[in-house]
BADOPA-463168 format. One record per residue: z, x, y of N, C-alpha, C, O in turn; residue in one letter. Coordinates in pm, whole numbers, plus 50000, padded with zeros to 5 digits. Atoms other than C-alpha are relative to their C-alpha. Last residue first. Example, Ala and Ser with C-alpha at 12.3 -4.5 7.8 and 13.67 -1.06 7.14 Angstrom:
# BADOPA-463168
499944991849881507145136749894500734992350109500904997450220S
500005008949881507805123049550500005009050120500665019450118A
END
This chain:
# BADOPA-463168
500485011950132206106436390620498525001550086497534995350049X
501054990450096207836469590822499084992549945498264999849891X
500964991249927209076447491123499305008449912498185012049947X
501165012549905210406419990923498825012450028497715014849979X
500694998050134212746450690685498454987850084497254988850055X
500934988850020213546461891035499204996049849498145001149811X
501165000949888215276427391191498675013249935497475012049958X
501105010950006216916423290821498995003550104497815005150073X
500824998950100218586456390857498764987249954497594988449918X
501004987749992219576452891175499005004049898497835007749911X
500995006349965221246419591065499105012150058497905009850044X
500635007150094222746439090810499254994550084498074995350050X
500774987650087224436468491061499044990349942497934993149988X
500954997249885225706436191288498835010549979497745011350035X
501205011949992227216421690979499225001650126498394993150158X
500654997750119228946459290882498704980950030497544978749994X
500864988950015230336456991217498995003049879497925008849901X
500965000549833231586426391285499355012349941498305010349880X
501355008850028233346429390909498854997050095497714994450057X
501294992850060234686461491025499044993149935497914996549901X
501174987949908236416449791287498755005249881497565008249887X
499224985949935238256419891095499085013050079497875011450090X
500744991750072236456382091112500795016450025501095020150138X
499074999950137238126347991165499335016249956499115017149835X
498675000550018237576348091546500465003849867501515010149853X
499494987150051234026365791610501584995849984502355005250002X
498595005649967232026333991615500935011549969501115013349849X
499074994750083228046348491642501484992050065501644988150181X
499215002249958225196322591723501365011549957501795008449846X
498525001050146222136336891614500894995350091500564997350208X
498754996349943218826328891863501174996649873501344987249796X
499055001650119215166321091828501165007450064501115014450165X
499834989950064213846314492195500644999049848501384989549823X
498714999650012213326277892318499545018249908498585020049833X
500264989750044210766253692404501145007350029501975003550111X
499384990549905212666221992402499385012649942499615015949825X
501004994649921210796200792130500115003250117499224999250192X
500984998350074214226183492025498535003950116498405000750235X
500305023250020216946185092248498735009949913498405021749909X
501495003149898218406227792182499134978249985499074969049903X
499305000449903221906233692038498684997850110498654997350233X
499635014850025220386226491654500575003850128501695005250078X
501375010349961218226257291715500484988150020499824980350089X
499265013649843221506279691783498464992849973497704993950070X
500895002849952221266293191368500054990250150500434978650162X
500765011049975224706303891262498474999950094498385007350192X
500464998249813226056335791105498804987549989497884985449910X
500405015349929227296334890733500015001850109501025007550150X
499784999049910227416370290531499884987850054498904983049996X
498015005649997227976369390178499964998250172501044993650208X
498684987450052225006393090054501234992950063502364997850056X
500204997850134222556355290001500915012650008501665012849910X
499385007250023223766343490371500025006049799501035005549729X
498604996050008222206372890511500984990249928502074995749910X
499594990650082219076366090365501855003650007502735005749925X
500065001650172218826331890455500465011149909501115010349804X
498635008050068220186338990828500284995049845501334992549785X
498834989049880217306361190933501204994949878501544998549766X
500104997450092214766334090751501315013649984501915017449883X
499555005050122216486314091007499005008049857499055000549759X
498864997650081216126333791285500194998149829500475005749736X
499515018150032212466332891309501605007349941501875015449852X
500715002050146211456372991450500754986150018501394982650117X
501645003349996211656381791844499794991149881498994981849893X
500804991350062215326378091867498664995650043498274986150111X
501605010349969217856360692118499045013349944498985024449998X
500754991350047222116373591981498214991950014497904982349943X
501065008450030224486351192127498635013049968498225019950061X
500624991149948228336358092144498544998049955498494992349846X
500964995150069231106332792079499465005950064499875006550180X
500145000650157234826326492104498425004049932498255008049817X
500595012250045235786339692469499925002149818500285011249743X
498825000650071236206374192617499374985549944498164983349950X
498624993350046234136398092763501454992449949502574997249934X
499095003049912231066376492692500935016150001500875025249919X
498695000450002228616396292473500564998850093500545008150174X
499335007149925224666385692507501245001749967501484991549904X
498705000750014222476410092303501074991150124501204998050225X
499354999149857218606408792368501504992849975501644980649981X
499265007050010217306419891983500644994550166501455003350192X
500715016450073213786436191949501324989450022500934977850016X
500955009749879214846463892166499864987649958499964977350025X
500635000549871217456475791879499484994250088500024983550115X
501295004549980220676471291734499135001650085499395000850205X
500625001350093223306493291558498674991750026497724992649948X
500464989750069225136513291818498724996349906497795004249892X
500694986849975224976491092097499935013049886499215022749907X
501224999949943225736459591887499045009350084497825009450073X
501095000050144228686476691727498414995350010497495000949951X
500364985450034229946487392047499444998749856498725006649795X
501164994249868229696450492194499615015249931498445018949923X
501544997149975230996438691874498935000950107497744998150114X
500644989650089234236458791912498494994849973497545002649978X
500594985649962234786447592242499705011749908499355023349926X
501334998749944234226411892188499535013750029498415018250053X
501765002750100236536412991936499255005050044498635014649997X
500074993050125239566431592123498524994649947497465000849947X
500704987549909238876408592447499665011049882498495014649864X
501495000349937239786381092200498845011950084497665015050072X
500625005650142242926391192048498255005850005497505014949970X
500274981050029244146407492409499384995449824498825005049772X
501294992849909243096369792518500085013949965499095021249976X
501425000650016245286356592250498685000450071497574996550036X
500224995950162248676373192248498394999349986497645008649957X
500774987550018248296363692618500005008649917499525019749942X
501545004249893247816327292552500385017050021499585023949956X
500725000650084250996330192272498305007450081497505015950041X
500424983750145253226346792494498864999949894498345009949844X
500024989049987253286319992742499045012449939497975018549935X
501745001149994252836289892505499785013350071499025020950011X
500864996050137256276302392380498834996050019498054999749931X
501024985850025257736306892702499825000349913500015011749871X
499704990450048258356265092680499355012550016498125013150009X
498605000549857257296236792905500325009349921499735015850007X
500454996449843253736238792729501105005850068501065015650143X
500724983249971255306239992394499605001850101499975012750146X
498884992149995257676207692464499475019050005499865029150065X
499215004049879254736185492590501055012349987501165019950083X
500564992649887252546201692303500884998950119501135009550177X
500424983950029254946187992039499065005750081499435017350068X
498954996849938255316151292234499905017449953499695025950040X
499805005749824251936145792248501195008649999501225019650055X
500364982649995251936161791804499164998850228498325005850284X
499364990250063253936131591742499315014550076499885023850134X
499014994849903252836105291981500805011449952501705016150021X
498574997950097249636104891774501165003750074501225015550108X
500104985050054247006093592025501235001949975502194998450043X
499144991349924247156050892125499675019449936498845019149846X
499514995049901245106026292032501215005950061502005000750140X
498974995050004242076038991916501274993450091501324996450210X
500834992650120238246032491922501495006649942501455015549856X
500764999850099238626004992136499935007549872499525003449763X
499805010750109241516014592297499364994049910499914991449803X
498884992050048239546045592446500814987649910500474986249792X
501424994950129236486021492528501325005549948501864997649871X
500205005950090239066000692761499375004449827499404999849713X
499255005650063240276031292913499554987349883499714989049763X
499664988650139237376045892961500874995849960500774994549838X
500835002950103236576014493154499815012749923498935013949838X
499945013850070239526014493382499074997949845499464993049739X
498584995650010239636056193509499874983249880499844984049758X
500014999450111235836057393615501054994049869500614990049761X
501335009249973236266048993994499584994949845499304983249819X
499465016349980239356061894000498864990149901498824981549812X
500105011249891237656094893891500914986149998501234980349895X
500955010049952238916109993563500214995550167501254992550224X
499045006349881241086141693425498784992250055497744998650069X
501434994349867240416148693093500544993550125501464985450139X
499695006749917242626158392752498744999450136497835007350164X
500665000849902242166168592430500744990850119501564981750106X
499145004349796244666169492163498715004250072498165013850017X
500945004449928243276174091752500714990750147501164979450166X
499515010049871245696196891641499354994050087499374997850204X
500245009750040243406214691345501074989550108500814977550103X
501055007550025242256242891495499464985249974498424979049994X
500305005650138245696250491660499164994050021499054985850112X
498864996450072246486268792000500014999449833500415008449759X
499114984649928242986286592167501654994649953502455004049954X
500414987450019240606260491994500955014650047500845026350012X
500264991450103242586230691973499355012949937499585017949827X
499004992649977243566225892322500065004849833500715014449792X
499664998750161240646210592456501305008649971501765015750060X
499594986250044240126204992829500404994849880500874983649862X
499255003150077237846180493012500675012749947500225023849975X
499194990350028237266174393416500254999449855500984989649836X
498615004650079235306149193549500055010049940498975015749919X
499324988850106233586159493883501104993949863502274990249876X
500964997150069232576134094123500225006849918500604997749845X
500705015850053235626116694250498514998949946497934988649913X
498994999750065237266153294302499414986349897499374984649776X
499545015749910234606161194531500595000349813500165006149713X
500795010349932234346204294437500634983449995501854981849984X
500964996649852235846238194420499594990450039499344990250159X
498884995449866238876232294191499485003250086500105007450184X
498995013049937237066209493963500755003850092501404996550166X
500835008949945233966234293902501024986450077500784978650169X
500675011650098236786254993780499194994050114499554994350232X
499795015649976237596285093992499084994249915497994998349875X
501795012050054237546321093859500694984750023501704980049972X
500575010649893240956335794051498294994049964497414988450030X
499215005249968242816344693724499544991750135499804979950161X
499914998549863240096368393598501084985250011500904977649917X
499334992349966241166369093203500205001450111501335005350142X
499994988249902240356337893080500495006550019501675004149995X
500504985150002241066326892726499695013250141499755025550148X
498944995850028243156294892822499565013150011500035020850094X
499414992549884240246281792977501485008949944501985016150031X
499074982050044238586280692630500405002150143500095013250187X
499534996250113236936245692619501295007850008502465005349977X
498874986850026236656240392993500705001349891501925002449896X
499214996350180233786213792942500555010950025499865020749996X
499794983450025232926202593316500714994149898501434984249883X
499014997150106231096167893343500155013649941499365019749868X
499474987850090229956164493654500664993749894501484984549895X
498025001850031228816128893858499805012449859499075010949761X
499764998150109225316130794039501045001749905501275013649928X
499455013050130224976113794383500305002749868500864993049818X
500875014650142222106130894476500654993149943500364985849848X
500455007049915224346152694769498624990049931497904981749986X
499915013949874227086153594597499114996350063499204985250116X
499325008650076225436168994282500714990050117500514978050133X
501055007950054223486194794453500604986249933499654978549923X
500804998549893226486213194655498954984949934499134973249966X
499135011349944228506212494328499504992250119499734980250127X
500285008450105225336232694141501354985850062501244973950035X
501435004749963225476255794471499764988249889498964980149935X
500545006149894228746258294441498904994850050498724985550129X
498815010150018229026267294106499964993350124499554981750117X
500665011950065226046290894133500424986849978499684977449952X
500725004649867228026310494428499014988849914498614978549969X
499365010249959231096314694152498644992250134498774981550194X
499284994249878228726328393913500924991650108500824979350101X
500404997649919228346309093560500535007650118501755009250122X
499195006249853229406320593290499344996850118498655006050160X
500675003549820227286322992967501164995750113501734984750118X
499224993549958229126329092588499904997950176500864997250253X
500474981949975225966321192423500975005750049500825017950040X
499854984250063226746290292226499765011650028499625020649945X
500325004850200228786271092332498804995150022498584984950087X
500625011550084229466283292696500114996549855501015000849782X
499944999750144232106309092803499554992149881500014990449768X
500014986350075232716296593132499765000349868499934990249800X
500394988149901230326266593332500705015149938499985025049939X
498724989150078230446246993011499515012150126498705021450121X
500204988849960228166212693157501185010549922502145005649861X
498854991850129227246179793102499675016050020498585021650034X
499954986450030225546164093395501055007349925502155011449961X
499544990149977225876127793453499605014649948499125013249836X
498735001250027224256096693445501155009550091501725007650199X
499314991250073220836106593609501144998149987501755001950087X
499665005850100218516078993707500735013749869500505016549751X
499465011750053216786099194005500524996849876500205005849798X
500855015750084214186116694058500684990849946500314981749871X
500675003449908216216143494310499234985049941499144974049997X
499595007849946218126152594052499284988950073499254977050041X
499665013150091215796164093838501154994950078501344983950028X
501205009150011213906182294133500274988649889499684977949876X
500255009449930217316198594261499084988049950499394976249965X
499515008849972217926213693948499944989650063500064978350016X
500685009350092214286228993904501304993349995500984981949960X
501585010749917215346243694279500004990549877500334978849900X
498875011849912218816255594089499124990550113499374980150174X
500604997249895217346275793811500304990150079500544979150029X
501125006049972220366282893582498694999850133498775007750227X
499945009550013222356309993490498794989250049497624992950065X
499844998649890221776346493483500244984850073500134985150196X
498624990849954222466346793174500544999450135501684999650179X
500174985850046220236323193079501105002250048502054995250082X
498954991249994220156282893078500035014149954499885016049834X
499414986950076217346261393040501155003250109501384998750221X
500364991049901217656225593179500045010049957501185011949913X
499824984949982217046197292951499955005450105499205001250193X
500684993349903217226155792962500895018849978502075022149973X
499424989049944218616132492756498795007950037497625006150004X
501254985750007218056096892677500615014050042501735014150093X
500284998949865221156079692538498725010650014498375020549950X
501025001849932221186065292187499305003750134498194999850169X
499915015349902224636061892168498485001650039498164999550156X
499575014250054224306080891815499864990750134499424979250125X
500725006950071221746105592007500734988849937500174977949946X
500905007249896224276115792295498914995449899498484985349956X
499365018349934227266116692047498774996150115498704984950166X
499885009850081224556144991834501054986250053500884974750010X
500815008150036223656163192116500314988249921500164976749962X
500195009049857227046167092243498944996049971498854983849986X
499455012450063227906181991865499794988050132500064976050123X
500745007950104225636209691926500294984950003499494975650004X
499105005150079227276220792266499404992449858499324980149867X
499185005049967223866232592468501364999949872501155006849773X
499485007350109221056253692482501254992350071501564992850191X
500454997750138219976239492701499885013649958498835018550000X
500444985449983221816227492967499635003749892500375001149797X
498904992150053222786188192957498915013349992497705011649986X
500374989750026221496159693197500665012949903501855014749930X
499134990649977222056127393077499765012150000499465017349893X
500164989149992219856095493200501365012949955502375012350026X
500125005850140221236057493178499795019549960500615024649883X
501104990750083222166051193531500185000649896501064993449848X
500515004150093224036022093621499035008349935498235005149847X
501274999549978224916028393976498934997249859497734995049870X
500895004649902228316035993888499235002150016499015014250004X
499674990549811228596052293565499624988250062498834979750020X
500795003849895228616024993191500805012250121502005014650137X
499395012749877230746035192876498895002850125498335013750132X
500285017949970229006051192608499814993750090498854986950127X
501625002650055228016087392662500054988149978499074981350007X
500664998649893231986089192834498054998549964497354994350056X
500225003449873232866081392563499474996450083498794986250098X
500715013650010231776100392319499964990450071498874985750104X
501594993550010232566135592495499394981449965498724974250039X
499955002749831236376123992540498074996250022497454987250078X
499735019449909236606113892250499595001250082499004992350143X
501595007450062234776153292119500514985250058499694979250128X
501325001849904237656166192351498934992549966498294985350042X
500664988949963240276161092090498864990950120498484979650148X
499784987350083242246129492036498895010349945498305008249840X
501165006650057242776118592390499925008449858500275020249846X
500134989050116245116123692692499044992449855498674980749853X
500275005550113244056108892996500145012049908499655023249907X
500554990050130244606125793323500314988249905501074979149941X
500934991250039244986109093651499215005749886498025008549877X
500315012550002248126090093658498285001849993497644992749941X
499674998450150249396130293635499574983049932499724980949811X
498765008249993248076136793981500354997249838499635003349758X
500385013950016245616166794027501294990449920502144995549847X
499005007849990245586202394115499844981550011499214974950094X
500765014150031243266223493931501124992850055502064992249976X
500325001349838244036261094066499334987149994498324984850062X
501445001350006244456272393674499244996150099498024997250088X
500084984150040248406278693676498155002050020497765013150056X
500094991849840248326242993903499615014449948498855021350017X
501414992049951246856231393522500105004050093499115010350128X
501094987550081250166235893355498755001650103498405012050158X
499154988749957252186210793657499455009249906499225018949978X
500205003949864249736181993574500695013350086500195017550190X
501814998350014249796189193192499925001450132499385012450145X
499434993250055253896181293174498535010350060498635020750126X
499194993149857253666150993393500005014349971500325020950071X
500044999149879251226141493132500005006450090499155013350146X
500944992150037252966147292830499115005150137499135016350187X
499184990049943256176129092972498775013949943499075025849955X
500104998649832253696099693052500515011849995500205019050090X
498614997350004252376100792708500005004350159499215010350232X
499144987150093248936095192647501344998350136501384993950251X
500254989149854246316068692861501025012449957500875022250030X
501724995750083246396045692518499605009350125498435013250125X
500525002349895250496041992652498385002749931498395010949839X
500554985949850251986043392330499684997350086499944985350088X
501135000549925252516017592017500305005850118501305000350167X
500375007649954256066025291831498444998150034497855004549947X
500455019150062257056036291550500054992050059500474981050023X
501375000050133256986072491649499724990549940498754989349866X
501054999649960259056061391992498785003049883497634998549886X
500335014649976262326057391881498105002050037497514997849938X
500055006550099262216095291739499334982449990498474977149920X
500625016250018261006108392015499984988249914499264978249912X
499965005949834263536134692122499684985650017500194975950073X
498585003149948264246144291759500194991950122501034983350144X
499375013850046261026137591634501145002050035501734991350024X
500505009949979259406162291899500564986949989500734977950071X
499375005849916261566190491806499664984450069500544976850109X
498395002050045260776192291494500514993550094501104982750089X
500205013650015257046191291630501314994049897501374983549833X
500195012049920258126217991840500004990949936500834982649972X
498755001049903259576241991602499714984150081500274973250067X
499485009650065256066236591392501614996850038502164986549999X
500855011449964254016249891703501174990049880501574978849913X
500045004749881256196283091688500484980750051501414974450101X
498375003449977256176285391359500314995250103500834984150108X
499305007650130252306283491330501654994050035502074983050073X
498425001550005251616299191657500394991149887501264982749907X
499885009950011248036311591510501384994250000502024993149896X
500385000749885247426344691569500364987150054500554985350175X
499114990849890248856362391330499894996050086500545001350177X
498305006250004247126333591087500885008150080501945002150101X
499154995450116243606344191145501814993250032502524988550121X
499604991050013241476324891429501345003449851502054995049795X
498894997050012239406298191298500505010049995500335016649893X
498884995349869236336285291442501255001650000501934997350094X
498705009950005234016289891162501025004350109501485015250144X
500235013749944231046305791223500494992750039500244985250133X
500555001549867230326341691125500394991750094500324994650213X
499895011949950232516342290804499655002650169500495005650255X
499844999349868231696376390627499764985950034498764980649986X
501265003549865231986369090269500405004050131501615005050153X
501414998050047234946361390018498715002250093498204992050139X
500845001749921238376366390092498765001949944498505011649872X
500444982949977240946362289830498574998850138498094987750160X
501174996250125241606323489794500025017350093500255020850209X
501124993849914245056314190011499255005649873499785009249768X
500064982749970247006293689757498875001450100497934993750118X
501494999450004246866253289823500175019050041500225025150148X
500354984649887250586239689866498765009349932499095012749819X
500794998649889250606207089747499085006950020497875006450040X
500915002650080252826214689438498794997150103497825003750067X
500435013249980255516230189621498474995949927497665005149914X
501055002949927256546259389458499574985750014499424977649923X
501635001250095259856253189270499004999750137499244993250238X
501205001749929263336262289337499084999049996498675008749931X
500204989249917266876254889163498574995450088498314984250130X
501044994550103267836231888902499245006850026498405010349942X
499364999050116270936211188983499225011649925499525016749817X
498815000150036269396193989276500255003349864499904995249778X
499595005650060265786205289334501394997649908501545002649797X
498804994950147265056229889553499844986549940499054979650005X
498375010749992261786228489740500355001949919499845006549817X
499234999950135259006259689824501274985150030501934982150129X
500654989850051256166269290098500874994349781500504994649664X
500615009050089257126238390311499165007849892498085003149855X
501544997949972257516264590577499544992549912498324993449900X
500005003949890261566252790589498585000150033498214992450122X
499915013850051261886258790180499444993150151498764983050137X
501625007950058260136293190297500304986949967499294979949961X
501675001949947262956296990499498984998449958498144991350014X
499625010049932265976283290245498515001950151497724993350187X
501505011850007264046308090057500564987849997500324979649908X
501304994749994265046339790270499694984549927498854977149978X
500574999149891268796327990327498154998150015497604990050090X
500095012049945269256321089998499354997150123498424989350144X
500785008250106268696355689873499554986850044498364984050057X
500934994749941270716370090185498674995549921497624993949983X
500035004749891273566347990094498685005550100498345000650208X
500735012350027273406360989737499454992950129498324988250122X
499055005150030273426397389827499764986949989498644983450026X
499225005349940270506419889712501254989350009501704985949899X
498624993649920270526440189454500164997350122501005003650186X
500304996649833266896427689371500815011250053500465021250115X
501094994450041267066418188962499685011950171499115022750180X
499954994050119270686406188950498555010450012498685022149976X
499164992349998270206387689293500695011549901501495019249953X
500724990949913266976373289213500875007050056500335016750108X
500754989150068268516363188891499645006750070499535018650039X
498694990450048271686346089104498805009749901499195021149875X
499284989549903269596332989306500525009049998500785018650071X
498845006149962267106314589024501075006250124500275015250148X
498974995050137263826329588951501314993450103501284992050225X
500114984949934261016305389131501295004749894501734998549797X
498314995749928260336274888947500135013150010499685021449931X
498954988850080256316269288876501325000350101501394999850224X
499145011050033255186232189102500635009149853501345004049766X
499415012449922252386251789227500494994549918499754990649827X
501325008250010251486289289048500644985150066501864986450076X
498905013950039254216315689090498434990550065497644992150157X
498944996950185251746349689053500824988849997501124986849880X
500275007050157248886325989285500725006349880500625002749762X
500764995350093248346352289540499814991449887498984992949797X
501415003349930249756327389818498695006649927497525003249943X
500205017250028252926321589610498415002750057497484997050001X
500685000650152252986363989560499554984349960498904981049860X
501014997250069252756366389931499704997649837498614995749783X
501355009249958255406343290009498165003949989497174996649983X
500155016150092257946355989755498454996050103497334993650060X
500674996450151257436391689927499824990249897499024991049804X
501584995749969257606379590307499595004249883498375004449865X
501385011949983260226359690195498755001050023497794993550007X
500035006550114262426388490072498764990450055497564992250033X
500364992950127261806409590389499994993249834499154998049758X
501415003749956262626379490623499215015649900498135013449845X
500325013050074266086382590412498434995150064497824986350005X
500065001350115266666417090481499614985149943499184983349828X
498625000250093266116419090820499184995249932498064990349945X
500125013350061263076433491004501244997449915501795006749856X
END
């Protein structure tokens, strides 16, 4: 490591501990050169980069001061079950903020303008040549960009299908937040369980079959919330059923980035192109908070999303369009995506061995091999489960809110193993053991 990414890495921890407090002046160059023994140019060097991470600014005549903004990291408190944020090693930070440097350079004319409300053509073209890596081939007049998936999700629960149906089927459990845009628009909805073994594909047919079904919302890998894939012969058989009732897909490929098999086909790369809509997120596997989604639409569909899309927006920030456009086309998305499947695979494979050591019969354990969550289906009521643990620091979610109302339904934890280190998985897989036994003695 050179000497000057050694200095910054020691200023930037003590800003994030809170010893230089926001809008305190750091020691001057020439003190931190007096006090260090390093040289001045190597001094500078280091917090001319943190001045570049927005960590610190000079001020003419009078040196460097923590930015006042800037919001120390708090010490860690608790096991965080839930939250969908991987740790900062993981997170192309620099990377991602290169690009959106680069962005305003390219696009400058363009950030004060109005957009295409269908996203950036050179975004696009950019997206259209990424998903061949994924065996999705489709035209770039095609895709809609959008800001995050949840647009996409509302949407589409608004705007009118051919044939005028009103019906939406969704798998239960399901995406929480899909319930909730299918209750604001009011739409009826309709259940299908979902296990491991995936669905039952006769009790498919029979809700097709009756008619007045929108579409089918679906997470064929790595659901939200159990982790669930389907097989590739269920995929067919669920594509199979859908053309021939007429039923129009909606695949959620959250986390395709995460796969590891390379020939798993998307529901969009096996079936009618003009049935199947296609969405992908891009905030969960690069940045949490870069809200980009994108989906690829029917003809048929293509006009009146548009209109709704201007409605509610019009255009998506051409800033952080053009910053994905340039990371895609760069080996820095590369490296990142398989930085973060050996991330991922890592989790899942420590709480697989923490779940076989520490829980018993009473618990039926669901760990993907890769992905963001894992689904734990008990005998006892989660949620008194989740009270206690929440009182020693631990937070792990309740999947009841992923079920339509009065859906019979197993109790079930949701675990999120991104923000958490090995031994916190482990010590919150020991506790919920301990809860399941203190039940069983009462």
């Amino acid at each position: 490591m050179y000497k000057y990414n050694q200095i910054a890495d020691a200023l930037r921890k003590e800003i994030q501990e809170g010893h230089y407090k926001p809008g305190e002046k750091l020691p001057s160059v020439r003190q931190y050169v007096r006090d260090s023994g390093y040289n001045s140019d190597t001094v500078l060097k280091a917090y001319s980069l943190l001045e570049e991470e927005h960590l610190i600014y000079s001020a003419l005549k009078s040196g460097f001061y923590v930015v006042k903004s800037n919001i120390p990291v708090n010490k860690k408190s608790g096991i965080d079950l839930v939250s969908v944020r991987p740790p900062d090693f993981i997170n192309p930070y620099k990377d991602f903020y290169h690009c959106m440097e680069k962005s305003i350079s390219i696009y400058k004319n363009k950030l004060f303008e109005y957009s295409s409300p269908q996203g950036m053509e050179e975004l696009r073209a950019v997206l259209a040549k990424h998903l061949m890596n994924f065996q999705i081939f489709t035209k770039d007049t095609d895709i809609f960009i959008t800001n995050g998936a949840q647009q996409v999700l509302y949407i589409l629960a608004a705007m009118s299908f051919p044939g005028k149906n009103t019906k939406v089927l969704v798998e239960q459990p399901t995406y929480s937040v899909m319930l909730k845009v299918l209750k604001c628009n009011n739409i009826p909805v309709l259940g299908i369980r979902r296990t491991a073994a995936g669905i039952d594909l006769e009790e498919l047919e029979e809700i097709f079959k009756q008619g007045g079904i929108k579409f089918f919302y679906t997470m064929p890998r790595y659901q939200n919330p159990t982790g669930f894939c389907y097989s590739e012969e269920q995929k067919r058989e669920i594509i199979r059923l859908s053309k021939q009732y007429g039923v129009y897909i909606v695949e959620d490929d959250y986390v395709a980035d995460l796969e590891r098999n390379e020939r798993t086909d998307t529901l969009y790369a096996l079936g009618d192109k003009e049935r199947i809509i296609y969405i992908r997120s891009f905030s969960k596997t690069i940045l949490p908070g870069m809200r980009l989604g994108m989906t690829i639409l029917p003809k048929v569909l293509q006009e009146e999303f548009l209109t709704y899309k201007q409605c509610m927006d019009l255009n998506t920030t051409v800033l952080t369009q053009g910053a994905l456009e340039i990371y895609l086309k760069s080996s820095m998305y590369k490296s990142h995506a398989a930085r973060t499947k050996k991330f991922y695979k890592g989790k899942m494979e420590t709480l697989k061995n923490a779940c076989n050591q520490w829980l018993n019969h009473k618990v039926i354990c669901h760990i993907p091999p890769t992905g963001l969550y894992a689904y734990l289906e008990l005998e006892d009521k989660a949620e008194s489960i989740l009270k206690a643990l929440s009182k020693s620091g631990i937070i792990v979610s309740n999947t009841a809110n992923c079920f339509i109302e009065d859906f019979p339904h197993a109790e079930g934890i949701r675990l999120c193993i991104c923000n958490c280190e090995d031994e916190d998985i482990e010590l919150a897989v020991k506790r919920i053991q301990e809860e399941i036994s203190k039940r069983k003695n009462r």
